[in-house]
N, C-alpha and C positions, 0 to 999 in steps of 0.2 A: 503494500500500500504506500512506501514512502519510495516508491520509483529506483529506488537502488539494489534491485535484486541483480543477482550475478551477469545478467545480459545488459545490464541496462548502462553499461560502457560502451556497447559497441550500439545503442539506439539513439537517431538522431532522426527529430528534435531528443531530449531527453525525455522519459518518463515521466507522465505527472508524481506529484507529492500528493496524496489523498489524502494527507496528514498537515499538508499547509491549511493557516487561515484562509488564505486568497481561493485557494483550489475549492477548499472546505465550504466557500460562500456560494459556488459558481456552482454546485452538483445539487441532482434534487434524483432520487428513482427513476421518475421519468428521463431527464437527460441520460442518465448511467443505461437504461434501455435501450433507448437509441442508439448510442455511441456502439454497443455489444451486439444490437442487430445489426446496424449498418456500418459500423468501422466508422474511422476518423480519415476522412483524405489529409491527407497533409501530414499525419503521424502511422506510425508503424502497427496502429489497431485494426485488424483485420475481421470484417463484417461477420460474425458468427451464425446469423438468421437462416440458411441453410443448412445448419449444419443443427442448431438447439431449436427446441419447440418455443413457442413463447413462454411458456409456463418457466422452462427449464433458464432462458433470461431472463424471467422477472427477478426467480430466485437470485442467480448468479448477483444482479444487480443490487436488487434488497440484501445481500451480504456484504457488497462492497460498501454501500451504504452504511449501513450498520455499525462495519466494524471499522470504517477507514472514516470516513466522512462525518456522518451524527456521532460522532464521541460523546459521551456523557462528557 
């Protein structure tokens, strides 16, 4: 969730921080949805909506959320 996992040297742009404020203000479920169904042009996020049901995204999403983003 903070963009520094072992590949995230060789990704450009870099990774988001899901754990920044900035980032942290800009995400809501719905965005984090979209972004997993249909990729990020311009970033290294690749559309997953063929491949997951939506259900199986919403989850994905609702977790990132969860555990990266709404922080207590």
């Amino acid at each position: 969730g903070a963009g520094d996992g072992p590949r995230a040297y060789f990704i450009f742009p870099k990774p988001r921080d899901f754990t920044s404020e900035q980032v942290r203000s800009t995400f809501t479920p719905d965005t984090l949805f979209v972004a997993v169904k249909h990729g990020v042009q311009g970033r290294e996020m690749p559309a997953w909506g063929k491949v997951l049901s939506d259900q199986q995204i919403a989850d994905v999403s609702q977790y990132v959320y969860d555990t990266f983003v709404h922080r207590p």
